[in-house]
N, C-alpha and C positions, 0 to 999 in steps of 0.2 A: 743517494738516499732512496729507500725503498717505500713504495706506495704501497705495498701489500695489506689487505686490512685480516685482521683474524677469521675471518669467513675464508680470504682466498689461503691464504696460507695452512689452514688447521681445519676443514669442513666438520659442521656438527654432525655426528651422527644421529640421527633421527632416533633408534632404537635405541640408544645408550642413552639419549638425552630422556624418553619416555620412562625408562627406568629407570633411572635418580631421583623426574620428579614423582613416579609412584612411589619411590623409598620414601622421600620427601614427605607424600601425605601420611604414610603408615605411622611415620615420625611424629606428624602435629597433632597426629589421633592420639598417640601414647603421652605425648607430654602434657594433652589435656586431664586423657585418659588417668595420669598416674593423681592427680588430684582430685577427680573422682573417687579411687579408689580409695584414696584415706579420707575421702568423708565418707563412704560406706563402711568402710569399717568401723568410725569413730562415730558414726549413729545408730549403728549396729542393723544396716542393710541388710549385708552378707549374712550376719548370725538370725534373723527374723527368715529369709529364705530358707538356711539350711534348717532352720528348728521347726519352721508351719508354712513350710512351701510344697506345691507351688500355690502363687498368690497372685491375684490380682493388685494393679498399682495400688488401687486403695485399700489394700487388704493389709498391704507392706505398710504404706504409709499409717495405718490404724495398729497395726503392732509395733512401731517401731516411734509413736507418738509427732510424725513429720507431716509436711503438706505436701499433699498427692499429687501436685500438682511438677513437682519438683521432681519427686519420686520417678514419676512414668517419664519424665527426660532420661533422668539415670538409668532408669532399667531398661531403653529402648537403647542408650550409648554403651552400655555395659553387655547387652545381648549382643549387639553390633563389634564389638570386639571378641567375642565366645568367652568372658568372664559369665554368664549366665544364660541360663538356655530358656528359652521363649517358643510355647507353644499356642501358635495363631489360631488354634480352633477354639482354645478356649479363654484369650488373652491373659493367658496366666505364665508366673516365671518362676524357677527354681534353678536350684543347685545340682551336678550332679555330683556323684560321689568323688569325682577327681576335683572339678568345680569348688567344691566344699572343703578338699584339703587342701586347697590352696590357697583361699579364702577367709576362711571358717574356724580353721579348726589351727588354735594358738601350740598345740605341742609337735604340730607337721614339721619335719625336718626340711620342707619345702614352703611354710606359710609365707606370703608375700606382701600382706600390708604393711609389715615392718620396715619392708625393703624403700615400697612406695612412700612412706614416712617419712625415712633416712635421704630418701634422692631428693625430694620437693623440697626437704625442710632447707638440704646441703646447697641447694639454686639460689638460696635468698642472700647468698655473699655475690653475686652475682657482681655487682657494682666495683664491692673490692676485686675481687678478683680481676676484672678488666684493669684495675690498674695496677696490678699486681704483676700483669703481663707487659705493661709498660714499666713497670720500676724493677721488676726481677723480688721484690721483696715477698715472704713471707706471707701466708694467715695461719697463726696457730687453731688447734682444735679447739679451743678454751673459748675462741672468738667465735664459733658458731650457734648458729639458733640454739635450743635446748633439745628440741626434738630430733636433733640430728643422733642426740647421745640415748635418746628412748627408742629412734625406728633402729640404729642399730644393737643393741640390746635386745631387739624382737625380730631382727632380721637373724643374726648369727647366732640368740642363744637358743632355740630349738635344735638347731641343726648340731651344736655342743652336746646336748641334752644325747642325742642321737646316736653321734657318734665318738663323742671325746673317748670313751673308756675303751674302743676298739684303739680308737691311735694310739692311747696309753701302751694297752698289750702288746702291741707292735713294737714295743720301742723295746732293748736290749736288758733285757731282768729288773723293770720300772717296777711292776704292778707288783712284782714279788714283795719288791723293799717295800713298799709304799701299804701294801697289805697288812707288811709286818711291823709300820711304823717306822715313815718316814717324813723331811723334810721337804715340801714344796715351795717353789713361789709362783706367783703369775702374774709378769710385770706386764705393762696395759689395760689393766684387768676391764678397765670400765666400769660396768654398772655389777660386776662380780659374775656373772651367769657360771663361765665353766668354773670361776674359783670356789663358788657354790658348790658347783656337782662335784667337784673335786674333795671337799670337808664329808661329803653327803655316799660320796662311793669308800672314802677312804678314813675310818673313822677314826686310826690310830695313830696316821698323819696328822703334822701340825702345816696348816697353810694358811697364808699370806699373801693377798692382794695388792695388788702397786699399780698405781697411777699419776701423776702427776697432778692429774684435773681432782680440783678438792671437791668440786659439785659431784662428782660421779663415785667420789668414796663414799660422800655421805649417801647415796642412792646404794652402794652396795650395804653399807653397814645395814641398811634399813632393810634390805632383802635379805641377809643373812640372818637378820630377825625374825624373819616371818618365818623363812624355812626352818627356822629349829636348830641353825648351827652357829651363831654367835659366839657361841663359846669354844667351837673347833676354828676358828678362822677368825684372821686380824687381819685390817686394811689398815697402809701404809702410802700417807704423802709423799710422793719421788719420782724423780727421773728414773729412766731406766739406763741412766749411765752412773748413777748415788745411790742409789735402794741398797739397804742396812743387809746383814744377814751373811752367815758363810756355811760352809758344809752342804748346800743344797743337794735331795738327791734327785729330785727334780725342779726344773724351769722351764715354766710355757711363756709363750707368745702367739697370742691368737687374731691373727689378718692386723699387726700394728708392726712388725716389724721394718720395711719397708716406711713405714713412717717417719722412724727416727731420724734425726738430722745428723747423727753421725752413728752411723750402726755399726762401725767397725769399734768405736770407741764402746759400744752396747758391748759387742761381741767381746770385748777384753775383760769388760766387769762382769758379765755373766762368766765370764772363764775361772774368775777371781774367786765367785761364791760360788760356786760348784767343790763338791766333794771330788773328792781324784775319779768318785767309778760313778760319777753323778750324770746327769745327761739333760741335755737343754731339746724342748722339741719348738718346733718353731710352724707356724698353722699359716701359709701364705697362700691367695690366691691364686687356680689352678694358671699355668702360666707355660709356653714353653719357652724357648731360648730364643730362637729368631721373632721375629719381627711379626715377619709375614705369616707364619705359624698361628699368631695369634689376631690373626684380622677376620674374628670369629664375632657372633652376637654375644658372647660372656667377653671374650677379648675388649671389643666395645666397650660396657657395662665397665668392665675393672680400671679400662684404660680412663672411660668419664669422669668416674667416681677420682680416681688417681689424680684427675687434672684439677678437679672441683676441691679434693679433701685434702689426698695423699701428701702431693709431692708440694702444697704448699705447708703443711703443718711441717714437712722435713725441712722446707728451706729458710723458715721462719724461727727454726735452732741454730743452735751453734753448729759449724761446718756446714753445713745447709747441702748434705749429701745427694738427695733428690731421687733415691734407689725406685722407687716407684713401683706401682700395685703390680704393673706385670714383668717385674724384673727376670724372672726362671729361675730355674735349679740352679745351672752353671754359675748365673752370676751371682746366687746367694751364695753359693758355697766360696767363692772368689772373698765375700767380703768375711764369711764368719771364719775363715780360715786366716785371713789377715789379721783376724779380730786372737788367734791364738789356737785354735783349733786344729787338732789334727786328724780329725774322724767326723764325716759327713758324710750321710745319706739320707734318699728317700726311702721312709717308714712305711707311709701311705698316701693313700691320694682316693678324692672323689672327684666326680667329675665339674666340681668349683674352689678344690681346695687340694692344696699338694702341703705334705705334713712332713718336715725333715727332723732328721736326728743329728745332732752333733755332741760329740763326748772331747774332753781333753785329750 
């Protein structure tokens, strides 16, 4: 029997040990940090800076109707992270122009209160999920806060706004058809954002939103009202393994495919409603193949979000697939190819989002 205790067998390292717990603090600053941050934005902090900054705390707290007192913690925790910049000669804080677009400014293909929104709101399953990891079971999306389905809606629909019509063009004689009057779908749709831009770039196309979650149809129905296109765009309650419709000449899927709990069986019915020269794109987070490839800060990020949203809303369906936020190319193309495909490629890519193409 061996008496060794883990000090003689395995010694700490000193240096390795000081730098996990500095990751350590960076970590408990950001996870405060990120609630901070959506109440800046949801008292409108950040926009009283960028709009009449720089400001003194009671200058912020006097345009922004809060107590000052509250305010000068925030803007002293929020300087302390370089979310706003603080100059000590004249204690006053402001935005700068990078600052602001990230901040500030809601059509940035980079605005981040969304994001912070979507991750605080997604922690408060916290509970289930722990036993989720005990039971193997499921949490669908439908089971999440509310705001999970608003910060994402504000995290990914700028960044649509930004770039959808490039990936479209990307993709193999889309934008022609669709100019010239074509059928789309956009099964996931959510709260509508690209199925929106999509009525809105393409006026002669008929498209259709799908999602299963009936709260988040009616949120799109209600945005397609605003914007003016109601009457080019219909939203449709469905899985994306039953959603109605044939001839498509295109089909999106934007950061939800991975979701599904059985996406090969996705893959067989978008095969189904597809037109023979139709093409399905598919918008998944930037990802590579291996592992270790992605042991990155977004790596991180997709992998958390994955463990928190993803891969229970997959395993919480039928087959309970588990494909997960940072699956890669290979192994998408592995399953849409199972799914009936025999043409896959990467379209595009940014540096949080890899955009594939698949044709029959």
């Amino acid at each position: 029997m061996t008496t060794d205790t883990r000090e003689d067998a395995d010694p700490i390292d000193e240096q390795k040990l000081n730098e996990l717990v500095e990751t350590s603090l960076v970590d408990l600053g950001a996870t405060v940090h990120a609630a901070l941050a959506v109440i800046g934005d949801e008292l409108g902090l950040y926009t009283a800076l960028d709009e009449a900054g720089p400001l003194t705390s009671d200058e912020v707290a006097e345009e922004t109707d809060t107590a000052e007192r509250y305010v000068r913690e925030w803007l002293r925790a929020q300087a302390a992270g370089g979310y706003v910049t603080y100059d000590p000669e004249t204690d006053r804080y402001e935005l700068s122009p990078e600052q602001a677009y990230v901040l500030a400014n809601e059509e940035s293909p980079v605005f981040m209160p969304g994001a912070f929104q979507l991750v605080t709101s997604a922690s408060k399953v916290e509970p289930e999920l722990c036993e989720a990891f005990r039971t193997g079971e499921g949490i669908g999306w439908h089971e999440h806060d509310e705001d999970v389905f608003h910060g994402t809606e504000r995290f990914f629909g700028p960044s649509y706004g930004a770039f959808l019509l490039d990936w479209i063009a990307a993709l193999d004689g889309v934008d022609e058809t669709l100019q010239a009057g074509g059928q789309i779908a956009d099964v996931g749709c959510g709260h509508g954002a690209p199925t929106i831009r999509m009525a809105e770039a393409y006026p002669k196309s008929t498209v259709v939103g799908i999602d299963y979650h009936e709260e988040s149809i009616a949120v799109a129905r209600e945005r397609a009202e605003t914007a003016g296109v109601a009457d080019r765009v219909d939203f449709e309650v469905a899985t994306a393994r039953e959603y109605d419709g044939t001839d498509y000449d295109l089909v999106t899927m934007f950061n939800c495919f991975h979701d599904m709990g059985d996406p090969v069986g996705v893959a067989a019915h978008v095969r189904e409603t597809l037109s023979d020269d139709g093409a399905w794109m598919i918008v998944e987070p930037y990802a590579e193949d291996r592992v270790e490839d992605n042991l990155t800060p977004f790596g991180r990020l997709a992998y958390s979000i994955s463990t928190v949203a993803c891969t229970p809303n997959s395993l919480s369906q039928d087959v309970g697939y588990g494909l997960g936020a940072q699956a890669g190319e290979e192994r998408t193309r592995e399953v849409i190819t199972e799914g009936g495909f025999t043409r896959f490629r990467r379209a595009a890519e940014t540096p949080t989002s890899l955009v594939f193409e698949a044709k029959p």
